[in-house]
C-alpha positions, 0 to 999 in steps of 0.5 A: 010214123014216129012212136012215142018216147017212153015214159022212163025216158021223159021222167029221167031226162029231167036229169040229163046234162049236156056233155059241156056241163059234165066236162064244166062240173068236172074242171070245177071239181079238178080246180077245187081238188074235190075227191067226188065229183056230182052232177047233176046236184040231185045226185047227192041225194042218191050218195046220202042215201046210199051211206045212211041206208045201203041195204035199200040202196042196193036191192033198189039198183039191182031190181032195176038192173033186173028190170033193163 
């Protein structure tokens, strides 16, 4: 009998890239000599926010460090 996959886990695997992107994201950013490299895209998000709000940023991680 199989169990069901948690739900944090279907929920963040909307996220999930393949190894093949990863190292695809990463040639791109070599070759354009970026300094950071994202993937996937989303992730930006989570920078800007992090740059415009730092305090919520990181009480919001460590709660969910705590939470794991």
């Amino acid at each position: 009998m199989r169990g069901r996959v948690p739900a944090d886990v279907l929920r963040s695997r909307r996220y999930a890239i393949t190894a093949g992107q990863c190292a695809a994201a990463i040639r791109r950013g070599v070759e354009r000599d970026a300094r950071t490299v994202m993937t996937p895209r989303a992730g930006w998000i989570l920078v800007a926010l992090a740059r415009l709000l730092p305090s919520v940023v990181q009480a919001r991680m460590a709660a969910m460090n705590e939470s794991a």
